[in-house]
MARNULO-421262 format. One record per residue (C-alpha): residue in three letters; x, y, z. Coordinates in steps of 0.05 Angstrom, whole numbers, plus 5000, padded with zeros to 4 digits. Layout:
BEGIN
<ALA; <X; Y; Z>>
...
***
This chain:
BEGIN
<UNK; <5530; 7899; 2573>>
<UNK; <5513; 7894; 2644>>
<UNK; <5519; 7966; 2680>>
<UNK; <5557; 7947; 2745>>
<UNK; <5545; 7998; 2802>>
<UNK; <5619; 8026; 2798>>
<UNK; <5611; 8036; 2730>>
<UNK; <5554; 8078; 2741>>
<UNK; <5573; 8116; 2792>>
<UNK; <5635; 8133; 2751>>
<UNK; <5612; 8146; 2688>>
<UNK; <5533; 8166; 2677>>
<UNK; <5550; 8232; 2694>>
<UNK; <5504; 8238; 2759>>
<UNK; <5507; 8292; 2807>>
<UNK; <5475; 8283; 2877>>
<UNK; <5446; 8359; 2888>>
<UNK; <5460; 8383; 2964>>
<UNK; <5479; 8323; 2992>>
<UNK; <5533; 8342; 3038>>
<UNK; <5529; 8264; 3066>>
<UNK; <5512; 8228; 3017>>
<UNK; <5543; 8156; 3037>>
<UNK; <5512; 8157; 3099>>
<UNK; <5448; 8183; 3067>>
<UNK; <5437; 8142; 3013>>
<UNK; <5438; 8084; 3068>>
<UNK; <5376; 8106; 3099>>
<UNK; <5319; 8071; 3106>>
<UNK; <5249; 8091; 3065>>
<UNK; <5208; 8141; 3087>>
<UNK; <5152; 8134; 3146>>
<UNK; <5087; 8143; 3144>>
<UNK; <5091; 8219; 3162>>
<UNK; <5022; 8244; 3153>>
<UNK; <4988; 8198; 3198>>
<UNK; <4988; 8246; 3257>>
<UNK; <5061; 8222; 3285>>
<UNK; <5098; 8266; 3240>>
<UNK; <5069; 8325; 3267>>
<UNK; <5069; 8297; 3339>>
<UNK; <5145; 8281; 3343>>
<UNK; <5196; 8331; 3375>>
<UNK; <5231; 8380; 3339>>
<UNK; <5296; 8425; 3355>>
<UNK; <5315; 8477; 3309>>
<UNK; <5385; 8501; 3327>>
<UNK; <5404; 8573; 3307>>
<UNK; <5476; 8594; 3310>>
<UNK; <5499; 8671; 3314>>
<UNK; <5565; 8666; 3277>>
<UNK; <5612; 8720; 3311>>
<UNK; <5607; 8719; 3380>>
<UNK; <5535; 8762; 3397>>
<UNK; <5537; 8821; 3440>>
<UNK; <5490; 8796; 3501>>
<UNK; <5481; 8863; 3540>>
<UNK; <5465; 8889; 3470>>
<UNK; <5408; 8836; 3457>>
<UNK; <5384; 8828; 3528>>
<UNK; <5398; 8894; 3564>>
<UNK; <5412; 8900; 3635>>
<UNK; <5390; 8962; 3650>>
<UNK; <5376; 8948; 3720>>
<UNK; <5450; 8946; 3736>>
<UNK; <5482; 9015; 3756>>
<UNK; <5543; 8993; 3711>>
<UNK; <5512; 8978; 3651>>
<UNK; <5510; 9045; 3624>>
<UNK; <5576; 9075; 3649>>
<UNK; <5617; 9033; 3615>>
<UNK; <5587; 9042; 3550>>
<UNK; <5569; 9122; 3531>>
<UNK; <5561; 9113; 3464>>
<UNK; <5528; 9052; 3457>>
<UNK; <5485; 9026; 3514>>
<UNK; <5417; 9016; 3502>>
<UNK; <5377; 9063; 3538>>
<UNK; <5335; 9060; 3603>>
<UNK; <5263; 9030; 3576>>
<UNK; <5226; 9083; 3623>>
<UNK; <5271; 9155; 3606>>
<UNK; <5276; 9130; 3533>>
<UNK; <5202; 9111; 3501>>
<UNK; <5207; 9072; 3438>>
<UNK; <5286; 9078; 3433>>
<UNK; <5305; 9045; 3488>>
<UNK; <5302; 8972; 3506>>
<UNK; <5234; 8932; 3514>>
<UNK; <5225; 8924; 3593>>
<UNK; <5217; 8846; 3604>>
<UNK; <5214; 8837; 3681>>
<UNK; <5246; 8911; 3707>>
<UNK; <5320; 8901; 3702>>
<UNK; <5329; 8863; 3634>>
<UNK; <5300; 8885; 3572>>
<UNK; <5292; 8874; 3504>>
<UNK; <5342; 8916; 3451>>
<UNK; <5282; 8956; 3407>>
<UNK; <5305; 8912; 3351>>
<UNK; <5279; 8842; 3379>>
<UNK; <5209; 8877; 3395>>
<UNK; <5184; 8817; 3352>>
<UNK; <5206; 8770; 3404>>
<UNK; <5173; 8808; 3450>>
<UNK; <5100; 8779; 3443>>
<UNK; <5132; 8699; 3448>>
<UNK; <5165; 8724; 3515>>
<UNK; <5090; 8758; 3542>>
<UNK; <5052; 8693; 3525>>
<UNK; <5106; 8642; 3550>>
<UNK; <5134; 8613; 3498>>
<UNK; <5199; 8645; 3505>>
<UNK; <5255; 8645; 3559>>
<UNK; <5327; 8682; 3564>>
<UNK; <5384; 8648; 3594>>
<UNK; <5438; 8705; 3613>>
<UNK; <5504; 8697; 3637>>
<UNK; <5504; 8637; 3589>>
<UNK; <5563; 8597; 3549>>
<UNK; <5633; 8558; 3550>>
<UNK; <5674; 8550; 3613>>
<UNK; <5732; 8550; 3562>>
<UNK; <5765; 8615; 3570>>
<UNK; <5788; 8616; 3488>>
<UNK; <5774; 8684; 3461>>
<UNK; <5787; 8640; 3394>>
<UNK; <5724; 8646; 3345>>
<UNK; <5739; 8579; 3315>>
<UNK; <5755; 8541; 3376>>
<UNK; <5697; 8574; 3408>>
<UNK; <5651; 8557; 3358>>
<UNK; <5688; 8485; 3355>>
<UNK; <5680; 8477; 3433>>
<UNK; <5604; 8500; 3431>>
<UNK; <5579; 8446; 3370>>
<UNK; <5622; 8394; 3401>>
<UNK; <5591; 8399; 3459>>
<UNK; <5667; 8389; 3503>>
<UNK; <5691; 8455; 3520>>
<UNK; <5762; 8449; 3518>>
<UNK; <5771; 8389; 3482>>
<UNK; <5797; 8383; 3419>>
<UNK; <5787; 8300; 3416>>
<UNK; <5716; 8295; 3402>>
<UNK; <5711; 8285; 3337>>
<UNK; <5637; 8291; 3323>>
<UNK; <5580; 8344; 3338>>
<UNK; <5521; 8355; 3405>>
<UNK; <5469; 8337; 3355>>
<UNK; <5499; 8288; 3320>>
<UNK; <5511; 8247; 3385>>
<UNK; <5445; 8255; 3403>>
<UNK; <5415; 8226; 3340>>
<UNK; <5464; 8163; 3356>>
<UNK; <5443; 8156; 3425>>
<UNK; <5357; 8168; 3408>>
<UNK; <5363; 8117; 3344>>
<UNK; <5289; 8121; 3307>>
<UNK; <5268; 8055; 3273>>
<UNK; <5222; 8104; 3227>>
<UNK; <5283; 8150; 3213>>
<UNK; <5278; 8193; 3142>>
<UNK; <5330; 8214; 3104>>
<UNK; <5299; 8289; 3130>>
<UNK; <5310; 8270; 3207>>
<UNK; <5367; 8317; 3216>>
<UNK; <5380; 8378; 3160>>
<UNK; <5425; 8440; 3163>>
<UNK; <5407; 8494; 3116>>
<UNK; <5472; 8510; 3103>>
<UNK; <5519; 8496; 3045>>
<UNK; <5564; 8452; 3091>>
<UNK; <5549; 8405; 3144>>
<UNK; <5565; 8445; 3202>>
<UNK; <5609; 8418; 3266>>
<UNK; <5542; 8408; 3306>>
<UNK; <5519; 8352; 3270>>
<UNK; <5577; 8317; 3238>>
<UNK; <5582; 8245; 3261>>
<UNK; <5562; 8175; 3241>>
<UNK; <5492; 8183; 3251>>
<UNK; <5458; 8196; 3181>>
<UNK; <5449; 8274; 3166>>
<UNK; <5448; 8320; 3103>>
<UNK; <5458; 8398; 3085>>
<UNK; <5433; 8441; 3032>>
<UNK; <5423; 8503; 3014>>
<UNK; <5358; 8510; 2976>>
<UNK; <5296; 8454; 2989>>
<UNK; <5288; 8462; 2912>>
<UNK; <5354; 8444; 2897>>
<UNK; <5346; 8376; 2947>>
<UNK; <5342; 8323; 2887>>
<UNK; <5388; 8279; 2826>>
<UNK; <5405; 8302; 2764>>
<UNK; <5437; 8274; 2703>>
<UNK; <5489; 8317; 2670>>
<UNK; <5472; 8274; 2599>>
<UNK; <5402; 8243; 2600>>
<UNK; <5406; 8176; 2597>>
<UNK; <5340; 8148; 2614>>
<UNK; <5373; 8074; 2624>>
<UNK; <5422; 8105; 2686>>
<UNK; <5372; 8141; 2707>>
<UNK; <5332; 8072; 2720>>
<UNK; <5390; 8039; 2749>>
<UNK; <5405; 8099; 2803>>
<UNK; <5334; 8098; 2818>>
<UNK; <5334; 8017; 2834>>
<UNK; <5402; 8034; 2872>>
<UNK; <5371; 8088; 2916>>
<UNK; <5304; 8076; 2916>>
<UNK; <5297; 8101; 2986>>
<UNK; <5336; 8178; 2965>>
<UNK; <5288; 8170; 2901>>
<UNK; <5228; 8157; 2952>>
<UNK; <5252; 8213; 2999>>
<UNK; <5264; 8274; 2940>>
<UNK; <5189; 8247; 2904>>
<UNK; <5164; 8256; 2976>>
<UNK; <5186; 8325; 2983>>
<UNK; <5168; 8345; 2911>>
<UNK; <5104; 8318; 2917>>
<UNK; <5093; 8390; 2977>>
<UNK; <5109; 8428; 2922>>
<UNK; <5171; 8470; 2952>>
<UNK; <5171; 8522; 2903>>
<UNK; <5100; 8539; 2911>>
<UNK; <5104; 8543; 2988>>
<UNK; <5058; 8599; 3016>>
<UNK; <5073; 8620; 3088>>
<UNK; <5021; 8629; 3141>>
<UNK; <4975; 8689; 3130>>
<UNK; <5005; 8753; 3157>>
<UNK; <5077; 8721; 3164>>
<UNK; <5134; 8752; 3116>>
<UNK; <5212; 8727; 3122>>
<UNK; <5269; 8768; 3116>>
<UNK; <5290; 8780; 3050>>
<UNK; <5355; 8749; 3072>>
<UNK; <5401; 8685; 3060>>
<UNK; <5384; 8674; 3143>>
<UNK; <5307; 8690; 3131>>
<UNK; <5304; 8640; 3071>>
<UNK; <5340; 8582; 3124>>
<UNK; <5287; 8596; 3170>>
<UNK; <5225; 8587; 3114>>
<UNK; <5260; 8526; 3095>>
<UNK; <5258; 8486; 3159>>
<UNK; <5187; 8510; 3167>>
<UNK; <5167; 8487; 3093>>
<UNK; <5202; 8415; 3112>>
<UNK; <5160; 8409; 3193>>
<UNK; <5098; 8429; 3151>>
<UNK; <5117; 8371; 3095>>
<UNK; <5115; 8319; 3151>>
<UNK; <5178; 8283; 3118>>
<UNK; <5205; 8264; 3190>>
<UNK; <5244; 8325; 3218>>
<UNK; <5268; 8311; 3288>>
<UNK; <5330; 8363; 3271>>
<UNK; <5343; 8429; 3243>>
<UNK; <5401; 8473; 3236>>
<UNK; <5410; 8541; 3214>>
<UNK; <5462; 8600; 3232>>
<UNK; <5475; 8676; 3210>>
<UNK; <5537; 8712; 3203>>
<UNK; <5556; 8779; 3228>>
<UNK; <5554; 8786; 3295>>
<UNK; <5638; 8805; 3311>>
<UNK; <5618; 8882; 3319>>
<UNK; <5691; 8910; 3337>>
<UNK; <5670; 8973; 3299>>
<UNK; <5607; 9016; 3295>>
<UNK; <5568; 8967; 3340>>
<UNK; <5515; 9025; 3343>>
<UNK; <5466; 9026; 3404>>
<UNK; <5392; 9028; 3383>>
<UNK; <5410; 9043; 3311>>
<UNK; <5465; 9026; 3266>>
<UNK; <5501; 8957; 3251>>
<UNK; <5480; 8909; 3305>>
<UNK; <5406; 8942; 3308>>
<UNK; <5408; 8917; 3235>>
<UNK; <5428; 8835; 3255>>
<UNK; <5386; 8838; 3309>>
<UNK; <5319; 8857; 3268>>
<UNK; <5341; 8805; 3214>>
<UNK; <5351; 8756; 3281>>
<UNK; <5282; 8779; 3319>>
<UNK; <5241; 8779; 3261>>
<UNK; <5260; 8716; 3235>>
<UNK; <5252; 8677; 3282>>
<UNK; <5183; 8714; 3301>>
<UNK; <5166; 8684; 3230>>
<UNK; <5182; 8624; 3243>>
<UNK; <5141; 8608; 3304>>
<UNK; <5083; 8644; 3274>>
<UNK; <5090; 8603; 3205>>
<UNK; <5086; 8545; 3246>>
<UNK; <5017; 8562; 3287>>
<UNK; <5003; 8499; 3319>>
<UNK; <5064; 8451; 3302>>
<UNK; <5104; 8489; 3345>>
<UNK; <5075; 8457; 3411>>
<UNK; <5119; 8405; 3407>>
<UNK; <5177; 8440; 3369>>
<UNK; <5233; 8480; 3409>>
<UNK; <5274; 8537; 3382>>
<UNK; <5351; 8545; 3411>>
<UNK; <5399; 8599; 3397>>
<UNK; <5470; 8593; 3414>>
<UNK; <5535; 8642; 3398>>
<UNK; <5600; 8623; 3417>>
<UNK; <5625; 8677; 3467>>
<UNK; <5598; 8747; 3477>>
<UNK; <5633; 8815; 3479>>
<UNK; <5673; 8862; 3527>>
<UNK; <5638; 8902; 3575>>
<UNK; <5668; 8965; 3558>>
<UNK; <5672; 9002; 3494>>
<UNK; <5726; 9003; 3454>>
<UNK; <5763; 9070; 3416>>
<UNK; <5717; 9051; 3347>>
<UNK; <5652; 9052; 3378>>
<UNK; <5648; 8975; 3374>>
<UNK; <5668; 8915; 3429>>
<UNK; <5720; 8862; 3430>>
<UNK; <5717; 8790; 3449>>
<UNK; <5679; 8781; 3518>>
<UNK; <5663; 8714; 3556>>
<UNK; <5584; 8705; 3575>>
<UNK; <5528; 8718; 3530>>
<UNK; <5453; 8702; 3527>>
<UNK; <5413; 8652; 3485>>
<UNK; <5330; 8643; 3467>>
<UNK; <5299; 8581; 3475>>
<UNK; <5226; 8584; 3439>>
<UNK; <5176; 8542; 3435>>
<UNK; <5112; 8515; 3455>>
<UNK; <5137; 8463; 3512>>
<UNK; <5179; 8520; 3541>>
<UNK; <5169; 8548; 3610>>
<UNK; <5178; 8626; 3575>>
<UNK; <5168; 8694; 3601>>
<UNK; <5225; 8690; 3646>>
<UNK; <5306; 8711; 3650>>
<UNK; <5344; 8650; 3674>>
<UNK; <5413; 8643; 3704>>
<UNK; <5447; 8680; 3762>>
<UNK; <5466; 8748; 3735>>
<UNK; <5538; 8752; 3767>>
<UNK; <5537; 8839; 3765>>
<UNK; <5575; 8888; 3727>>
<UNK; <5615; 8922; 3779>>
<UNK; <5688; 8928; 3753>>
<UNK; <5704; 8864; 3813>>
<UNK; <5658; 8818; 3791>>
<UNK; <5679; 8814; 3718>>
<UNK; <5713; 8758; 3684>>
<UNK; <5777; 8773; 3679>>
<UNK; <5764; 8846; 3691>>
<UNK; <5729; 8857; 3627>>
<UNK; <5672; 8809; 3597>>
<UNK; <5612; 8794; 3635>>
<UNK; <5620; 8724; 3685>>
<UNK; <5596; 8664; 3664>>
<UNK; <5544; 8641; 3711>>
<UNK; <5514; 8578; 3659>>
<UNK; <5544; 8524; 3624>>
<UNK; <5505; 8528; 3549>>
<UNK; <5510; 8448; 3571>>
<UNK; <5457; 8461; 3620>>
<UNK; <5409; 8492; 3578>>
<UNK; <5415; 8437; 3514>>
<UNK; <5415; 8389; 3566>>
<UNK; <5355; 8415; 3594>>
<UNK; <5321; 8414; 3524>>
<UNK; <5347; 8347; 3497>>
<UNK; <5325; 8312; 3561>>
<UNK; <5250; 8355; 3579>>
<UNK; <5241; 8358; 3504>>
<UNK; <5272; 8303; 3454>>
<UNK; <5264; 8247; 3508>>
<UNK; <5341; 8234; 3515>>
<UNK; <5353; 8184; 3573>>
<UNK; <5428; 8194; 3591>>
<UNK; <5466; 8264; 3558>>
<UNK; <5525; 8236; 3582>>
<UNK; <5529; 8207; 3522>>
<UNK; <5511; 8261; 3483>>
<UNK; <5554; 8312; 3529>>
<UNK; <5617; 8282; 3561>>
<UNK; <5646; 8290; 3621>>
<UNK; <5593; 8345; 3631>>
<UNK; <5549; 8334; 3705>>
<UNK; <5489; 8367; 3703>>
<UNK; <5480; 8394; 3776>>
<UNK; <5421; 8443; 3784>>
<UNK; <5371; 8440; 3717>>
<UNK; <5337; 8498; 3694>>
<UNK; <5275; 8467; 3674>>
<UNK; <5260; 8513; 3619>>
<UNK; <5225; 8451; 3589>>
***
């Protein structure tokens, strides 16, 4: 009997391992020629999202403002020069690093690493899940748009030499960024990225292969690196943590050379309403896990990362003052990294709009100075080559660019 393809979908018992796309996947075309030189040479963004809404004063401290530290007694980070290794890493004399990110703090001394402040959604929503929605969609404020900032880039930069690895989210669903038509896949483990049979049947297994020989193409390809003998760089150790793992992951597939253009990544725990701590304590904790990851990560990468770009994003920030358990509520503004080897670094971007008690938002989170539209912008058009982020960002008009890129 002749095995039609319904049939064997339906019955040889196949399971497609961490596909979280796999229709639009298993369309792809086979894989490029990735070692020749090109598939180290093409641009790479790695996107990492701080789930929770990120405390920015904590993370980038500015201690150069009279009100920082009234407002928060128990849990401002302390004056760099009264407070020696417990207080925040002086960057430029009013902001400074929190001692937790003192990995970072090399990247930001050589260059390769710029702040934006006062950064994130003119949508006032103090909503986690529209904030987060707003932020991957790219349209603050607008529920309509369907699909995700980095999937509408990959539809409006189409690659003729496109993998089935161009875009990847370490994560165990696609997230909102880049859902879309353009052709992307999640997973959580690089080990787990294959097909398996659920009853071997060496004649299905023939036909699936013939029916995907491209995903067969793509998962020998990645085998054929040996994930599960991956080595990092000498001297460079992860976090022992689900976000540390991500982050060795996306480095194991730029070093692989199987066509990465985009990577995605977030971590959890950032909504610090209670016991926030200051230089110790909770957010000290997310913030080493943060810093020293992503430390890793550009070090792992050595030389490929002068022409890949790091971007951090959370969806609001936190209240100026204190709360009555030690922690802080929803805020507006935050800050983000951008990291990399094309990036214009050692600097704080954006206006910093003050912390007097007048020139906060709404009389309690710090202003927003930046659209976050500016600074992908910025990226996707000094770094991925985008012609026109209209398309990519709509309804967005890019005024004044930073030029971190």
């Amino acid at each position: 009997m002749a095995i039609t393809r319904r049939y064997f979908l339906k019955s040889g018992g196949v399971v497609l391992a961490s596909f979280a796309t796999a229709p639009s996947f298993l369309t792809r075309t086979a894989l490029a020629q990735a070692d020749s030189g090109r598939g180290i040479d093409r641009p790479i963004i790695i996107a990492i999202f701080q789930r929770g809404a990120a405390d920015g004063i904590s993370m980038v401290v500015p201690f150069g403002d009279k009100h920082y530290s009234a407002v928060r007694p128990q849990i401002a980070i302390p004056d760099p020069a009264r407070s020696g290794s417990e207080g925040a890493i002086d960057l430029d004399g009013f902001f400074g690093l929190h001692p937790s990110l003192e990995a970072l703090k090399p990247l930001f001394d050589t260059g390769h690493l710029a702040i934006v402040h006062a950064v994130g959604s003119p949508d006032n929503t103090r909503s986690h899940f529209d904030a987060q929605d707003y932020m991957e969609s790219g349209a603050p404020g607008n529920k309509s748009v369907s699909d995700g900032w980095l999937n509408r880039y990959l539809q409006a930069s189409p690659s003729p030499d496109a993998t089935p690895f161009r875009a990847v989210a370490l994560n165990a669903t696609l997230p909102r960024s880049l859902s879309g038509s353009a052709p992307t896949v999640a997973m959580l483990r690089v080990t787990d990225f294959g097909i398996r049979a659920q009853q071997a049947n060496p004649e299905i297994e023939a036909m699936f292969a013939d029916l995907y020989k491209d995903t067969f193409d793509a998962v020998k390809k990645l085998r054929s690196v040996n994930p599960q003998q991956y080595t990092p760089a000498s001297g460079v150790q992860y976090p022992n943590s689900a976000f540390g793992q991500a982050l060795l992951q996306i480095a194991q597939l730029v070093k692989s050379s199987v066509g990465l253009q985009v990577a995605f990544a977030d971590v959890g725990g950032w909504d610090t309403h209670a016991n926030q701590g200051a230089t110790r304590g909770q957010l000290a904790n997310r913030l080493k896990e943060f810093g020293d990851g992503i430390s890793a990560l550009y070090n792992d990468l050595g030389d490929r990362m002068r022409n890949v770009v790091i971007l951090t994003m959370t969806e609001f920030g936190r209240a100026i003052r204190q709360n009555g358990s030690g922690g802080t509520d929803h805020g507006h503004a935050s800050c983000l990294f951008v990291a990399g080897g094309p990036v214009k670094g050692g600097k704080v971007y954006g206006q910093w709009p003050g912390l007097a008690p007048e020139q906060l938002h709404e009389g309690r989170d710090l202003a927003l100075t930046t659209d976050f539209r500016a600074v992908f912008s910025d990226i996707l058009t000094g770094h991925m080559g985008t012609k026109d982020v209209s398309k990519v960002f709509p309804g967005f008009r890019q005024t004044a660019p930073l030029k971190i890129i």
